[in-house]
C-alpha positions in Angstrom: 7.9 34.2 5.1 6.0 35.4 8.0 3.0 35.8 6.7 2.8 32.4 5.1 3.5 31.0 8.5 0.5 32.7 9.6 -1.5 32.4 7.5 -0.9 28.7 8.0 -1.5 28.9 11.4 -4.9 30.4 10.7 -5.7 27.6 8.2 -4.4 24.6 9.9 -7.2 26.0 13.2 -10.0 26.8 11.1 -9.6 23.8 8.8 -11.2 21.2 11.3 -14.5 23.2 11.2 -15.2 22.9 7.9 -17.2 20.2 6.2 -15.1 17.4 4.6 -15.4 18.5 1.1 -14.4 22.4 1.9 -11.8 20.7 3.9 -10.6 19.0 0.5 -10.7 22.7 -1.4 -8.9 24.0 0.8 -6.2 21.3 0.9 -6.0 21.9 -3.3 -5.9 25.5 -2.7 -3.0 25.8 -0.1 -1.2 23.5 -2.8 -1.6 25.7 -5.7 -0.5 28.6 -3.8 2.2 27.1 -2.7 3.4 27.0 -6.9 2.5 30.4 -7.5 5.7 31.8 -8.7 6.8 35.2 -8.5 6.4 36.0 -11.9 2.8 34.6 -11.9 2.4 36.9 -8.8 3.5 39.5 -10.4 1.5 39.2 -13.7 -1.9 38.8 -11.5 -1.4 41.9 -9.4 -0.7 44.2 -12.6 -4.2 43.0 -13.8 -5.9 43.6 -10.9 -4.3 47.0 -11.2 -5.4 47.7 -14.4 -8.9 46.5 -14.0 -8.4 48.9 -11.2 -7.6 51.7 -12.8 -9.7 51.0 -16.0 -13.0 51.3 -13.1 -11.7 54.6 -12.1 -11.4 56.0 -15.1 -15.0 54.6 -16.3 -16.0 56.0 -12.9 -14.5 59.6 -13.3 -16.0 59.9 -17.1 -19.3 58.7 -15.7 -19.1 61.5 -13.4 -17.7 63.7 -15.6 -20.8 63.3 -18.3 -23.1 63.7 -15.7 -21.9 67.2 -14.5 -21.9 68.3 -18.8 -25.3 66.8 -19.0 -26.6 68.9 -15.8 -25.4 72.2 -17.0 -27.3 71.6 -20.8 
């Protein structure tokens, strides 16, 4: 896809800069991504929505308690 392509591009100029051991993790990492399936995708953006929406909800009763605990 297009992005991958760029974001290869960025990798492949900034990767020279790092220190031969980052240089290394990010070697390992570009691989790994490169397995990620779609299904795996998938299954880690629906948790990050939930954790998402679990903090806005903690957020909103947090707020919520506060404005009860005002008014007493």
């Amino acid at each position: 896809t297009e992005i991958a392509k760029r974001l290869n591009a960025i990798i492949a100029q900034v990767l020279p800069f790092l220190a031969q051991e980052h240089q290394q993790q990010v070697a390992t990492a570009v691989e790994r991504a490169k397995q990620v399936t779609m299904t795996e995708l998938n299954a880690i953006i629906g948790q990050q929505q939930q954790q998402g929406l679990q903090q806005l909800l903690l957020r909103e009763s947090a707020r919520k308690m506060t404005i009860i605990i005002d008014h007493i």
